[in-house]
N, C-alpha and C positions, 0 to 999 in steps of 0.2 A: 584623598579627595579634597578640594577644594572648597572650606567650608561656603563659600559666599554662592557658588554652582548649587541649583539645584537639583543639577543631574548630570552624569558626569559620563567616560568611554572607556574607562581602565578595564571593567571584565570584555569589552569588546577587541579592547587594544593586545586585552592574555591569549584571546581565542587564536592570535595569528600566529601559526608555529614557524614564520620562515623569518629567522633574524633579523635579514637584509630590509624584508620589505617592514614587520613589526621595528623597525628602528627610522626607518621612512616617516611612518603613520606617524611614530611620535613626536618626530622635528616639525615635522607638517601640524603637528594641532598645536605646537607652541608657537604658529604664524598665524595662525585663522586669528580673522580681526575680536577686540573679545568679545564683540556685541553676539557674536554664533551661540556663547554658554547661557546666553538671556533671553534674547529674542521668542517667540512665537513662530510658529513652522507655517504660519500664514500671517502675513504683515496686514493682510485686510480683511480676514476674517471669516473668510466666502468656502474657503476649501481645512481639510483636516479635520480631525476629530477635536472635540471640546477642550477635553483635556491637553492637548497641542497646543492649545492658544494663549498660554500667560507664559509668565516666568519660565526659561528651562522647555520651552515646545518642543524647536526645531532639536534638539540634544536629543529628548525623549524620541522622537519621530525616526531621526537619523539611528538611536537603540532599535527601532522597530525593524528599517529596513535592512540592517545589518540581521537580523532576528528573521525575516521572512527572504531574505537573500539566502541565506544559507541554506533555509527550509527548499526552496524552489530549486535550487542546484542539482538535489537530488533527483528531482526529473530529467534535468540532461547531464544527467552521471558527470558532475564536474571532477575532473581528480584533486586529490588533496593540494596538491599546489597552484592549482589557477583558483582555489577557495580562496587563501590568503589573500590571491588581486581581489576577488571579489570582495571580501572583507573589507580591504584596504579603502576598494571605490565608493562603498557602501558609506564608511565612516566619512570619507572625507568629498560627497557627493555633495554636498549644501553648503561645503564650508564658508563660500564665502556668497552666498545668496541674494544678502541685500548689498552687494560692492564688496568695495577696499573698507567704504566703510560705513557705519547705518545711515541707508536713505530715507527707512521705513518704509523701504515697499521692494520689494522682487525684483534684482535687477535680472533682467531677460536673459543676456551673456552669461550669467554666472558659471552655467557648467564648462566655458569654455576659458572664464578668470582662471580655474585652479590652476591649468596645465603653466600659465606666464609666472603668476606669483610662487610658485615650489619649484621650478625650471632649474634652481643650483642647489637642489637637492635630488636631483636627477642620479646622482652620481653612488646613490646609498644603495641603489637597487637595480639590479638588472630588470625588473617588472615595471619601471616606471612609466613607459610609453603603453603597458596595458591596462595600468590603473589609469590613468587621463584619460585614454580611449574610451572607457566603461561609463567618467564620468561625463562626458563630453555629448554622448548619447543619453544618457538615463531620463532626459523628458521625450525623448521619443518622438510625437506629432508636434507635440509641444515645445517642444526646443527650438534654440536660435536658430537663423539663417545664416547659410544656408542650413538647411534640413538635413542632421544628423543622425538618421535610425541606426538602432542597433543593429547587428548583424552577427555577432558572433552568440553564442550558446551564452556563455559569460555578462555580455552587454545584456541579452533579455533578462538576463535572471535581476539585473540591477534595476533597470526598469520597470518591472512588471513588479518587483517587491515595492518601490517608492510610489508606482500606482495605488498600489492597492492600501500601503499603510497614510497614503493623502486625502483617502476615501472617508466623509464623513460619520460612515454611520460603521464603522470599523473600528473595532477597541480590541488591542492586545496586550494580555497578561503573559510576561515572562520574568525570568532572575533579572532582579535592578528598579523593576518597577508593578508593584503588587500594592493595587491600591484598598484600600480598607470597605471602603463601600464600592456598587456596581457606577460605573460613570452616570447614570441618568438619576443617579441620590447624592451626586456631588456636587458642591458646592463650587462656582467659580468666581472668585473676587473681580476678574477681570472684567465680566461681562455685565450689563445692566442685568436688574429681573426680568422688566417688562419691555422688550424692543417693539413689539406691534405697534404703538402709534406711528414709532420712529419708521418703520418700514413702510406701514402704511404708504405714509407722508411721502417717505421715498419713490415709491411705486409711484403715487400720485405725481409726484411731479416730473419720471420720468416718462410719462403718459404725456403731458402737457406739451414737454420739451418736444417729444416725437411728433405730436400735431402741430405745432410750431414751426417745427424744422421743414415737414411735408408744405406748410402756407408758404415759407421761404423759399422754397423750390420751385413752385407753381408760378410766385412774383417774379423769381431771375427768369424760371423761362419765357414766360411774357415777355421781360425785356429784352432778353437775348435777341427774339424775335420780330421785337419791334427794332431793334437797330440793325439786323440781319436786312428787315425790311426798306431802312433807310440807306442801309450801305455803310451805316459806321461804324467804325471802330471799339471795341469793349475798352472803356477807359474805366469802371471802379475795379474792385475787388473786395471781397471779404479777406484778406489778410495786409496785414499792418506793410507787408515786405516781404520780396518772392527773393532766392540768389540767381544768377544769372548762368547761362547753360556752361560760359564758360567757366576758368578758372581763379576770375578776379571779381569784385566788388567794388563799386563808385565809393568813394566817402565824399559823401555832398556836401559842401557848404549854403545854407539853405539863404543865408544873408547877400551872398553875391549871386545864388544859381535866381531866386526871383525877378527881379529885375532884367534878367538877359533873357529869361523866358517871356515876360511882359512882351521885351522889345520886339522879340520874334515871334510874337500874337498865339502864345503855345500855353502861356500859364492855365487859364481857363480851361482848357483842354486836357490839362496832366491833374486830376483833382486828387491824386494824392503822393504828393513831391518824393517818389521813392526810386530805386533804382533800375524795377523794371519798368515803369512809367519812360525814364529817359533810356530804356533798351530798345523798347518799343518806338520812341521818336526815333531813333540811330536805324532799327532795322527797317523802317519806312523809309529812308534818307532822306524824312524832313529836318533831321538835326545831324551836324559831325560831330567829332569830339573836339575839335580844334573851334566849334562856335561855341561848348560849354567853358573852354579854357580853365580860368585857375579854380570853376564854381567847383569840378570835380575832380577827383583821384581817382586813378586805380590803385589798390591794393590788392594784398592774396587775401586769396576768399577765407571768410568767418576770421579776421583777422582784427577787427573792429567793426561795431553795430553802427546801423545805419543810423542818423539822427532824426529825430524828430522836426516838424513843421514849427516854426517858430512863431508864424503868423498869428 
């Protein structure tokens, strides 16, 4: 064991009797990025059991569901050798959760990272496309798009184990992890004592924002409707910069595009110098591209950020 881990997958790694795929598991955790042996099995705090949430979580969690995967199998009488995959998927279902590498927070893809990053270690195991499978599903509703449910006997059991060992008010005592007092007399360094003000505060201000948001809604649609009224054109927006339906991006020069919009009485009009502002001039055929000349570029799209108004 790795003294500096606080918790580690050697008796889970013993459990797997099939050489091929137990030689797999093990080249695979000497890739997982090392932030997996550290990490918290909730980077934000919201989901998991207490004890999950410092040092060594996701490790302890990822023992659980390997620990309640097997248990469940025996409801759909798995035979001894899709156990192994199951093991396999179970151990190596979160490995790379927050990325390539820690963002601090849950990257959403994750169960579908594992299959590209272990892909030339495919070759260790004839089970490898049914270990990826299992994990690639195991959030279920919850997983990437598109929407990957389980479907095999196999995938529920991995799912439905990592459900229920994500569940807050869930504490399991097995070999590896046998803690000295009940969780609700433990100590957790990581946590404040007293979060209620803090939440409180939270609450309160996501109340605020919600009434907020509702006034800002009620005002655009006023306006909406008053230019709807008038006949004009929606010229603001709330976002900085839209991309354009096609495949390219303007890069504006905002030094030479101002003055050639002046001329052709549009500046006033464009109030905020961005690329769907002059998509919109082009799709009216009040502007071509040959009257913005050298103001703008196309490039491929998300190739360089739009620049800011220099005015």
């Amino acid at each position: 064991m790795n003294a500096e881990r606080k918790f580690n997958l050697d008796e889970e790694l013993e459990q797997i009797e099939d050489p091929s795929i137990r030689l797999f598991v093990a080249k695979a955790l000497e890739r997982v990025p090392s932030y997996f042996w550290h990490v918290a099995a909730s980077a934000s705090g919201r989901f998991h059991p207490l004890d999950t949430l410092g040092d060594g979580g996701l490790v302890l969690h990822t023992k659980r569901v390997v620990y309640l995967a097997t248990e469940i199998a025996k409801i759909f009488k798995i035979d001894e050798a899709k156990l192994d995959v199951l093991r396999a998927a179970a151990i190596l279902h979160d490995s790379f959760k927050n990325g390539l590498v820690d963002e601090d927070r849950t990257e959403a893809d994750h169960p579908l990272i594992v299959r590209h990053q272990l892909k030339d270690l495919a070759s260790e195991t004839p089970y490898f496309e049914d270990i990826v499978s299992a994990i690639e599903c195991h959030q279920g509703l919850w997983g990437p798009q598109p929407l990957r449910m389980p479907r095999k006997p196999l995938e529920w059991s991995l799912h439905i184990a990592d459900f229920i060992a994500s569940r807050t008010a869930v504490y399991l005592y097995f070999s590896g992890y046998e803690p000295k007092e009940p969780p609700a007399e433990q100590e957790f360094e990581d946590l404040s004592e007293d979060l209620e003000p803090a939440i409180n505060r939270y609450l309160d201000l996501r109340a605020k924002r919600t009434e907020i948001e509702k006034q800002m809604e009620e005002v655009k649609k006023q306006v909406i409707e008053e230019m709807n009224r008038r006949g004009e054109r929606k010229i603001v927006t709330t976002k900085g910069s839209a991309r354009l339906q096609a495949n390219t991006h303007f890069k504006i020069s905002q030094a030479k595009l101002k003055p050639m919009l002046e001329k052709l009485g549009f500046w006033d009009k464009v109030t905020m110098v961005n690329e769907k502002r002059l998509q919109e001039l082009l799709n009216d055929g009040l502007l071509s591209e040959e009257d913005l000349g050298d103001a703008v570029e196309k490039i491929a799209k998300d190739s360089v950020r739009i620049l800011p108004r220099e005015d």
